[in-house]
C-alpha positions in Angstrom: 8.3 37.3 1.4 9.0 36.9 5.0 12.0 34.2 5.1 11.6 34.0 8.8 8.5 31.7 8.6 9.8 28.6 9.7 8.1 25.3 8.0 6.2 23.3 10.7 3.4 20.8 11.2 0.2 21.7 9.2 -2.6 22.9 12.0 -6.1 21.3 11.8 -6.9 24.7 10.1 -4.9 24.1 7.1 -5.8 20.2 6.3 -7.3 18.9 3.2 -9.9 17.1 5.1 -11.2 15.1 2.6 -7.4 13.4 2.8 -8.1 12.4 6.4 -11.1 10.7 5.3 -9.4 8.7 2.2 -6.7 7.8 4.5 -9.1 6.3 6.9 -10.6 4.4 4.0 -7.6 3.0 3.1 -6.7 1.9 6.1 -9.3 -0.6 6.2 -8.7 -1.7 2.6 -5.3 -2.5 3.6 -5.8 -4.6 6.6 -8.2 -6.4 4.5 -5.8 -7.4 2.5 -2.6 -7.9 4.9 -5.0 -10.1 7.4 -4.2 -13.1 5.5 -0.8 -12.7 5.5 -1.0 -12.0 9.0 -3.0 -15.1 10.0 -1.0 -17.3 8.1 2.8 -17.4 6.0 3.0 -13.9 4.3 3.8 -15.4 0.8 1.9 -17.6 0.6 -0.7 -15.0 0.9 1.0 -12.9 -2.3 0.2 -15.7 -4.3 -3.5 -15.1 -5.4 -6.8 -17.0 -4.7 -5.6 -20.3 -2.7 -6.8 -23.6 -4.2 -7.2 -25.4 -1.3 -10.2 -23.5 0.0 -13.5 -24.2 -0.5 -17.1 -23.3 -0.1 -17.6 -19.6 2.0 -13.2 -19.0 2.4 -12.9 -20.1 -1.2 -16.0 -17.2 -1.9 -13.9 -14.1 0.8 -11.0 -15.0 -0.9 -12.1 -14.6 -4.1 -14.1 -11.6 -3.1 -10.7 -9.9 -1.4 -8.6 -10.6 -4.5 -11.1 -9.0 -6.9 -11.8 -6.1 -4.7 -9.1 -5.3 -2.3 -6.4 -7.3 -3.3 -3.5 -4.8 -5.3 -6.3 -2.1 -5.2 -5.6 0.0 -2.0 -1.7 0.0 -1.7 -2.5 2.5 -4.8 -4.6 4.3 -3.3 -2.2 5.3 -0.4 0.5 5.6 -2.6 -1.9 8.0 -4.4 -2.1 9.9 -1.2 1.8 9.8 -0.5 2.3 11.6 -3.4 -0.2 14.4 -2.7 0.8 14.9 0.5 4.3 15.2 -0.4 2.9 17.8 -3.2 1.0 19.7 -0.8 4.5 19.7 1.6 6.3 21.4 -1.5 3.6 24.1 -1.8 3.9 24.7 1.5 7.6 25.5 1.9 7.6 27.3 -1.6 5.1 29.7 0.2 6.7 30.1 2.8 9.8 30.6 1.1 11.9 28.1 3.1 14.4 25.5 1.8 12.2 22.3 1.3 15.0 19.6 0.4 16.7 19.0 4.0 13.4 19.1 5.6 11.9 16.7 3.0 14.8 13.9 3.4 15.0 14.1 7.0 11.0 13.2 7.0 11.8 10.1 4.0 15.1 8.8 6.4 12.6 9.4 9.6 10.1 7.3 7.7 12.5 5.1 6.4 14.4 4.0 10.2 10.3 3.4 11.1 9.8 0.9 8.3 12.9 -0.5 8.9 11.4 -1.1 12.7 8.1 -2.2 11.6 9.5 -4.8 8.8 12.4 -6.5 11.1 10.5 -6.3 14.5 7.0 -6.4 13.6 5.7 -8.0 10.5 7.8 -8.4 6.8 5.0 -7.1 4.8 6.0 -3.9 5.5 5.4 -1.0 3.1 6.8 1.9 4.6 10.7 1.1 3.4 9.5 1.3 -0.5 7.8 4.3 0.0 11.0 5.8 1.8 13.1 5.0 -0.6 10.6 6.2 -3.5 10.0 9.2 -2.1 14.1 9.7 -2.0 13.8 8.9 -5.7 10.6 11.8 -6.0 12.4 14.3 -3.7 15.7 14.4 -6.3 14.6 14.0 -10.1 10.2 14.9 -10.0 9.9 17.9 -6.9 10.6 20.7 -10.3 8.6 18.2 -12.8 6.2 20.7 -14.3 2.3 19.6 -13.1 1.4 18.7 -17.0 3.9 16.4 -17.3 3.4 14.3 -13.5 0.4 12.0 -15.1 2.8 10.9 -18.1 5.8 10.4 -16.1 3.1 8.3 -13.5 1.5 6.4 -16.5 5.3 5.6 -17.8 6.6 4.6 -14.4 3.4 2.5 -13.8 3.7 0.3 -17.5 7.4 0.1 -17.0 7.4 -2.8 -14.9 4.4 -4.2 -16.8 6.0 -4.2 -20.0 8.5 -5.7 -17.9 6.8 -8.8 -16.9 5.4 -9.1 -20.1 8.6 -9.5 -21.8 10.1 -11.8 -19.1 6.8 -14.5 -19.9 7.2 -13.9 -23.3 10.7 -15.4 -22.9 9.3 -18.4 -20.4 7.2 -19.4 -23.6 9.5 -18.9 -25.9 11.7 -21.1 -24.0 8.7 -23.8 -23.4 9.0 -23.7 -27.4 12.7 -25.1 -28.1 13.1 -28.5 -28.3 13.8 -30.8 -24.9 17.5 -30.3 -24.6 17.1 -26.4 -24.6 15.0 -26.3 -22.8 15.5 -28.6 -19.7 18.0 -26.2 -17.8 15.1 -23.5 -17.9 12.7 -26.3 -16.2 15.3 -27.0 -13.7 15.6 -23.4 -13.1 11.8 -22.6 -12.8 11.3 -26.0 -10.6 14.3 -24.6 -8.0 12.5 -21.5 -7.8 9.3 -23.1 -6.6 11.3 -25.5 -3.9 12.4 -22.4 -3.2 9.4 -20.8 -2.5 7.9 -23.5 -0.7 11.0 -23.6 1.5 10.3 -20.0 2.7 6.3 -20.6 3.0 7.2 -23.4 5.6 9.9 -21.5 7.1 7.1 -18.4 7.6 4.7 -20.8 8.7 7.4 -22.3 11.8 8.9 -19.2 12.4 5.5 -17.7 13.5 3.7 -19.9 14.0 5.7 -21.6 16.7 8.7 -19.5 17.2 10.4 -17.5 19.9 10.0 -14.0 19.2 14.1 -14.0 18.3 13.5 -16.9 15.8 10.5 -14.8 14.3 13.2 -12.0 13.9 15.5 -14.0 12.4 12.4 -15.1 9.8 11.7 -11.6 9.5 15.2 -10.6 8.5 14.9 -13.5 6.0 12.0 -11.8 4.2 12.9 -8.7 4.1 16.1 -9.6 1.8 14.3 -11.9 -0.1 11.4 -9.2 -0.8 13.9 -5.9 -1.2 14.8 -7.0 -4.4 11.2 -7.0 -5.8 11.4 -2.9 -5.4 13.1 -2.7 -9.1 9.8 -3.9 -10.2 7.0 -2.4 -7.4 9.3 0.7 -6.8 8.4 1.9 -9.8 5.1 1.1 -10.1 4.7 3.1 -6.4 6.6 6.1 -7.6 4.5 6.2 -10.8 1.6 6.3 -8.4 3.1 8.7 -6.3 3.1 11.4 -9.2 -0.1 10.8 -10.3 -1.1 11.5 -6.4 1.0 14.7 -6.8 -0.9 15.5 -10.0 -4.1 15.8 -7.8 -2.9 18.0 -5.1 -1.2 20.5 -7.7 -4.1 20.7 -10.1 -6.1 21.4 -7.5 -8.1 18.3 -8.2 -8.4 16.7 -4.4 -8.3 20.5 -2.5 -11.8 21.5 -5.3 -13.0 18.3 -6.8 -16.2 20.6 -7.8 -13.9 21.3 -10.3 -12.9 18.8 -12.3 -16.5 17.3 -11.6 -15.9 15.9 -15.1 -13.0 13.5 -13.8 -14.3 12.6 -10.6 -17.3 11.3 -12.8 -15.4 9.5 -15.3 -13.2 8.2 -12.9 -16.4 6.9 -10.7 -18.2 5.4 -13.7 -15.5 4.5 -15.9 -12.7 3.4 -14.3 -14.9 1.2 -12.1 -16.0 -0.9 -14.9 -13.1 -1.1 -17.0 -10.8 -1.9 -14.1 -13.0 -4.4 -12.7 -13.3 -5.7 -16.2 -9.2 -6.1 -16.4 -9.2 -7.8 -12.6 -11.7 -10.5 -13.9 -9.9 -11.2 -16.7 -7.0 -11.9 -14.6 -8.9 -13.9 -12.5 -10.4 -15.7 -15.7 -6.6 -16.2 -16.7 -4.8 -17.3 -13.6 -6.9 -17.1 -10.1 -3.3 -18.5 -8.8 -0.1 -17.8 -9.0 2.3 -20.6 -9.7 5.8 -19.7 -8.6 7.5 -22.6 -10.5 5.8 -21.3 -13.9 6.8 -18.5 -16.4 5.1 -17.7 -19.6 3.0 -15.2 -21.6 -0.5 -16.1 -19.9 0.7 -16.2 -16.3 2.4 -12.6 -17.0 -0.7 -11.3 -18.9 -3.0 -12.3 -16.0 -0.6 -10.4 -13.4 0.0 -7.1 -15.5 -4.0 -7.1 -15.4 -3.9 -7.3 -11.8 -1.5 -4.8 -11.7 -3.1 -2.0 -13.7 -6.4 -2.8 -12.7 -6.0 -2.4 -9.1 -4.5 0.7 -10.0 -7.6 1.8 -12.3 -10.0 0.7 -9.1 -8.2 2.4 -6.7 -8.5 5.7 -8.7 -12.4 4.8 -9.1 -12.4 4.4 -5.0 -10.8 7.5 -4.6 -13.9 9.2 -6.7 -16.5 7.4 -5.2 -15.1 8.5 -1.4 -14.7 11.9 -2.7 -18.2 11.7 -3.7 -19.4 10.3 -0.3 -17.9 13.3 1.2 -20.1 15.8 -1.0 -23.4 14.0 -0.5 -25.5 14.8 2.7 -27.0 11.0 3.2 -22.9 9.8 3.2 -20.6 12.7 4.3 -21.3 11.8 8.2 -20.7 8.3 7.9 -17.4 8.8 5.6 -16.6 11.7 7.9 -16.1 9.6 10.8 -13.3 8.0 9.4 -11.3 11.4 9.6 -9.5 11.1 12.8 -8.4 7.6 11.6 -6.9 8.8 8.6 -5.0 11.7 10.7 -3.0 9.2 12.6 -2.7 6.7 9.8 0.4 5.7 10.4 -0.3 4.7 14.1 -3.2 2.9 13.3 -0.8 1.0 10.2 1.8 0.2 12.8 -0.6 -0.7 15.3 -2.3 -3.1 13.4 0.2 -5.3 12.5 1.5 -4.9 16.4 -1.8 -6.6 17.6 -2.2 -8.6 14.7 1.3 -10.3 15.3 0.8 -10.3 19.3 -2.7 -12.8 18.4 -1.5 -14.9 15.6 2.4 -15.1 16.0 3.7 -17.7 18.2 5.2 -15.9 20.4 1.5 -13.9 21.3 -1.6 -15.7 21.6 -0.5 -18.3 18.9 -3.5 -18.1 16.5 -1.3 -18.7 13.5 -3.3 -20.6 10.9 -6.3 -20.7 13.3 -8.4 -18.2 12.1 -10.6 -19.1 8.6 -10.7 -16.9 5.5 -14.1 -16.2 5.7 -13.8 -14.7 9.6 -11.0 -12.3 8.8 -13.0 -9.9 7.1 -15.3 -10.4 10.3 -12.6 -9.3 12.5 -11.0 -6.6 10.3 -14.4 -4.2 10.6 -14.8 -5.0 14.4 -11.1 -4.1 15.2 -11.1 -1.1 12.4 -14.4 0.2 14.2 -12.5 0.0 17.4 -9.4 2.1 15.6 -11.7 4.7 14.8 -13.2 4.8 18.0 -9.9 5.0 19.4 -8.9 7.7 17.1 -11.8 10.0 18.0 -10.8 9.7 21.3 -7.5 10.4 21.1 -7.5 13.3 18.3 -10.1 15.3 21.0 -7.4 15.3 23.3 -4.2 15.4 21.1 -2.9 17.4 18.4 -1.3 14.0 16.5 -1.1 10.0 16.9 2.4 8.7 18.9 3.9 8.0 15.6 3.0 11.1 13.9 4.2 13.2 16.5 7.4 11.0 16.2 7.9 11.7 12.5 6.9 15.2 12.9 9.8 16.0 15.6 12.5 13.8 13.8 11.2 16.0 10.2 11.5 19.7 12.1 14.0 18.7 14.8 12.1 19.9 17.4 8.6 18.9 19.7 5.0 19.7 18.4 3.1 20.4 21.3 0.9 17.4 21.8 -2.1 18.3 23.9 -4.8 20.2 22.5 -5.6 23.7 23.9 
């Protein structure tokens, strides 16, 4: 083999293009879903259906959390994971060392997020799946392809199981008599004071602050929310195999075969994830941060593993879209968008925070739940737009062509031609 063939950027050529369009899908799922906490404090956003709305925002936000809501975070992690996969594959065949390349592009990725959650907006994603990847790159890149689903499905129920055992203590401790049972009140009741401290701190900070105090906020959030990774960092990495399962099998490159899956994923996991989501819903619509027992956990491990159930389903149903005649054009078009997905993630929450935050156009709290949706599909249709545009002229998006020099230490050429 010749071991002169340096690794390098992937040419159109050489692209999974089905990828670019499930990207582009996902993109739109997930500013559906981080509008709200854009428009408004981010946590309070986390925290389920809001109570307070009514008639058509109390009918969005319902729609949102049973539809979007936890359901396309999965599906990009999904496609982290196979395009890390598909990065491996490349290097092995080219018989080049994959590991230094590989963490430059995770610590590349990671100083980004670390940009985009301090400077930006705190709901960032970007710094988990750095640090997940790190995790991938050192104990799963030799995993053998059989085993990647059962080390995903164990990663994923891990911090289910988790949360499950934590409410089973809350009602165990709601059980002992009043003396016992008092310091765990007082515990539960600090938490939500402390909650509701942060939701109005969000809720000054950007909605009327300086762009120095929203950094400060920012900063705030960011260590508040870092230590959640124990339980969503391995729920993401569990993801992320399963995404590598499909790019080794073969699975996302030839879906024609393993038409079996794709159909039982589109008819199967549909309806049984939905059916999980609703129970959830039935359960707890809200999340009460002051409360801590077996129901309130129940209702959010449904959420959990039901989104990621869904998002599977979604990636079917796409995948489908793309085979049939009457849908492959209009799913197609969202192929440039998915090629420079992470300028169009970093460039929505730039505009989003220059229109809502204070220190923009102010429109913090302004906008109602049942526009958002409104505004997501015009300002996505203008992304893909955009991205047509600029992908007939250039070879990658700003950021991509940023990652891509800081992961091969040296400068794709950016113009076309």
């Amino acid at each position: 083999m010749n071991q002169t063939i340096p690794l390098a950027p992937v040419t159109s050529a050489d692209r999974i293009q089905a990828l670019d369009a499930i990207r582009g899908f996902a993109l739109l799922g997930i500013l559906l879903m981080n509008i709200e906490g854009m428009a408004g404090p981010l946590m309070a956003s986390m925290s389920g259906v809001d109570p307070a709305l009514s008639g058509a925002d109390r009918w969005v936000d319902t729609a949102i959390y049973l539809v979007v809501q936890g359901k396309f975070f999965p599906l990009f992690s999904m496609l982290f994971g196979m395009g890390f996969a598909i990065m491996l594959a490349r290097a092995q065949a080219a018989g080049r060392p994959f590991v230094g390349v590989y963490l430059r592009r995770v610590l590349a990725l990671l100083a980004i997020g670390l940009a985009h959650a301090l400077l930006v907006w705190s709901g960032d994603i970007l710094v988990t799946y750095a640090l997940m990847a790190l995790v991938m790159l050192l104990f799963f890149r030799g995993t053998p392809q059989s085993r990647l689903p059962k080390w995903g499905i164990a990663l994923m129920l891990a911090p289910v199981m988790l949360s499950l055992a934590f409410g089973l203590l809350g009602s165990a401790m709601q059980a002992m008599p009043e003396e016992a049972r008092a310091g765990f009140e007082a515990s539960m009741a600090e938490q939500a004071q402390a909650m509701a401290a942060q939701i109005e701190a969000q809720r000054q900070a950007y909605g009327s602050g300086s762009f120095a105090e929203a950094t400060t906020q920012r900063i705030d959030d960011f260590l508040s929310m870092i230590g959640f990774i124990v339980i969503y960092g391995a729920f993401i990495l569990g993801l992320f195999l399963i995404g590598a399962w499909f790019a080794r099998s073969g699975a996302i490159a030839r879906p024609a075969e393993h038409a079996r899956l794709f159909t039982r994923l589109r008819w199967v996991a549909l309806p049984v994830g939905l059916a999980m989501v609703l129970v959830s819903y039935w359960l707890e619509p809200a999340m009460d941060f002051g409360r801590l027992d077996i129901r309130a956990s129940t209702a959010q491990a449904l959420q959990m593993l039901g989104g990621a159930v869904m998002a599977l389903s979604y990636l079917a149903w796409v995948v489908r879209a793309l085979e049939a005649p009457a849908t492959a054009g209009l799913f197609g078009l969202l192929g440039p968008a998915g090629r420079m997905a992470l300028t169009n993630y970093l460039l929505q929450s730039i505009v989003a925070s220059l229109v809502f935050f204070g220190y923009g156009l102010g429109y913090f709290e302004q906008l109602p739940r049942a526009w958002q949706p409104v505004c997501v599909f015009a300002f996505f249709a203008l992304q893909v737009a955009l991205s047509h545009w600029w992908m007939a002229r250039f070879r990658f998006g700003p950021a991509e062509w940023a990652w891509r020099a800081a992961t091969y230490l040296n400068l794709p050429a950016m113009r076309r031609g």
